[in-house]
C-alpha positions as a LaTeX table, in Angstrom:
\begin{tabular}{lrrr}
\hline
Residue & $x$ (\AA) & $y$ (\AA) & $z$ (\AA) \\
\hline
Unk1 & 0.00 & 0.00 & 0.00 \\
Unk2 & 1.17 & 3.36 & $-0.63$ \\
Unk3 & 1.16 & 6.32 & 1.22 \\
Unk4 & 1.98 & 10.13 & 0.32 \\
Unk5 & 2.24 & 12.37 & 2.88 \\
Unk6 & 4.62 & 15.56 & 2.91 \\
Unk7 & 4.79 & 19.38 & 4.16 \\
Unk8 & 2.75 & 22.12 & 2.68 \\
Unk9 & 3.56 & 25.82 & 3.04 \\
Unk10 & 0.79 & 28.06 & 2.77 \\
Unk11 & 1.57 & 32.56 & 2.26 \\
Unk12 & $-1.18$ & 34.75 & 3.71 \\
Unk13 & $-1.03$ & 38.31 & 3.68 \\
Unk14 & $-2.88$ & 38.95 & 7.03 \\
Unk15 & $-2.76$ & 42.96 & 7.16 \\
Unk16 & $-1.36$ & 45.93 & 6.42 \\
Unk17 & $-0.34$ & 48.61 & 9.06 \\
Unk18 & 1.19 & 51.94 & 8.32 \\
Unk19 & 4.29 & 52.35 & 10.87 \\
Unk20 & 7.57 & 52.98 & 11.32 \\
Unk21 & 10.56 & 50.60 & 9.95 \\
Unk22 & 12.34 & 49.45 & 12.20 \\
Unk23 & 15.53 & 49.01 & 9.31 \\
Unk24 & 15.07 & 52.41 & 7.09 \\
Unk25 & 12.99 & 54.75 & 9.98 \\
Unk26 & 10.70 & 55.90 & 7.48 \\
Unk27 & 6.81 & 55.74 & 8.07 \\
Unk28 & 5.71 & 53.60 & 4.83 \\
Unk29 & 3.09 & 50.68 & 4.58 \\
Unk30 & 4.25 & 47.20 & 6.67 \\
Unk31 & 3.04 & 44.10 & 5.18 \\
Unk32 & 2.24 & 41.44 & 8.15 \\
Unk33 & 2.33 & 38.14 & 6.65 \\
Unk34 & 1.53 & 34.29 & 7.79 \\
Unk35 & 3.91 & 31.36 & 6.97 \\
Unk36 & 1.51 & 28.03 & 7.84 \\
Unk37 & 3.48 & 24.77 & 7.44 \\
Unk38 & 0.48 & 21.81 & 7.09 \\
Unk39 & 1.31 & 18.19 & 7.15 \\
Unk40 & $-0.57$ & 16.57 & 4.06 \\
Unk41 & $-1.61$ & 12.89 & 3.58 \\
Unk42 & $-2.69$ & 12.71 & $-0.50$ \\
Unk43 & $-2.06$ & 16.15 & $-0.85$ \\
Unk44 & $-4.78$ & 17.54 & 1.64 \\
Unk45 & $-3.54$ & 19.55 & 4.55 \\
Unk46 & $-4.46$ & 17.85 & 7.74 \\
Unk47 & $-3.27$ & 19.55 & 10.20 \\
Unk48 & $-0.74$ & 22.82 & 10.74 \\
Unk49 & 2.76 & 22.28 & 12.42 \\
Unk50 & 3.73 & 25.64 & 13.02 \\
Unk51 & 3.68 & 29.52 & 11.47 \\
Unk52 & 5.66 & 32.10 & 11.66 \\
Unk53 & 4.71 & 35.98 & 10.91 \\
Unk54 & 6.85 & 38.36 & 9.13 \\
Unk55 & 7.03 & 42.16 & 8.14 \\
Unk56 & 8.00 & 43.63 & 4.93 \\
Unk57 & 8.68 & 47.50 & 4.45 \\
Unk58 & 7.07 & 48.50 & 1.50 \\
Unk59 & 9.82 & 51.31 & 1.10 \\
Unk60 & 13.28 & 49.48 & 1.96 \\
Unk61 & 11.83 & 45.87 & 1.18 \\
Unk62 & 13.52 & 44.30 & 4.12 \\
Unk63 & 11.37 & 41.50 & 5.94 \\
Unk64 & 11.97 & 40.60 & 9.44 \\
Unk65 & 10.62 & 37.70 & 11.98 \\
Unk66 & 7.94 & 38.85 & 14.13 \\
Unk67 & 6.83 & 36.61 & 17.57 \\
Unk68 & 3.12 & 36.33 & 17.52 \\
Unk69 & 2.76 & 38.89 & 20.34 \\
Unk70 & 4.51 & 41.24 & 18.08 \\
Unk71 & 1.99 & 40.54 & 15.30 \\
Unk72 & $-0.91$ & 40.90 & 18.03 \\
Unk73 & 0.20 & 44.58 & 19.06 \\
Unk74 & 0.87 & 45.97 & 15.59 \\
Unk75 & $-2.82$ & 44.29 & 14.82 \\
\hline
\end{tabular}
């Protein structure tokens, strides 16, 4: 019997907030995005193993890590 079962990684844009950059210090649009890695059996997501959130400046184009209370206070 065979089995296929792998990792999935799924982009969201979940907002976008207009702040300060931390890199360039320039107020310009920060784009908060969600990195969801799902485990998939026949190439249907079953269930998610982690995420991550990011920024990206929309001026300097730099994208940093953010923790999830980071994402929860800029939100």
């Amino acid at each position: 019997m065979l089995i296929l079962f792998g990792f999935k990684t799924a982009v969201k844009e979940l907002f976008r907030r207009q702040t300060v950059c931390p890199n360039c210090g320039q107020n310009a649009s920060q784009r908060i995005d969600e990195r969801a890695s799902k485990f998939t059996v026949f190439f249907i997501p079953v269930f998610t193993t982690s995420r991550r959130y990011s920024r990206t400046c929309a001026y300097c184009g730099i994208t940093s890590e953010l923790s999830r209370s980071e994402k929860n206070a800029l939100a």
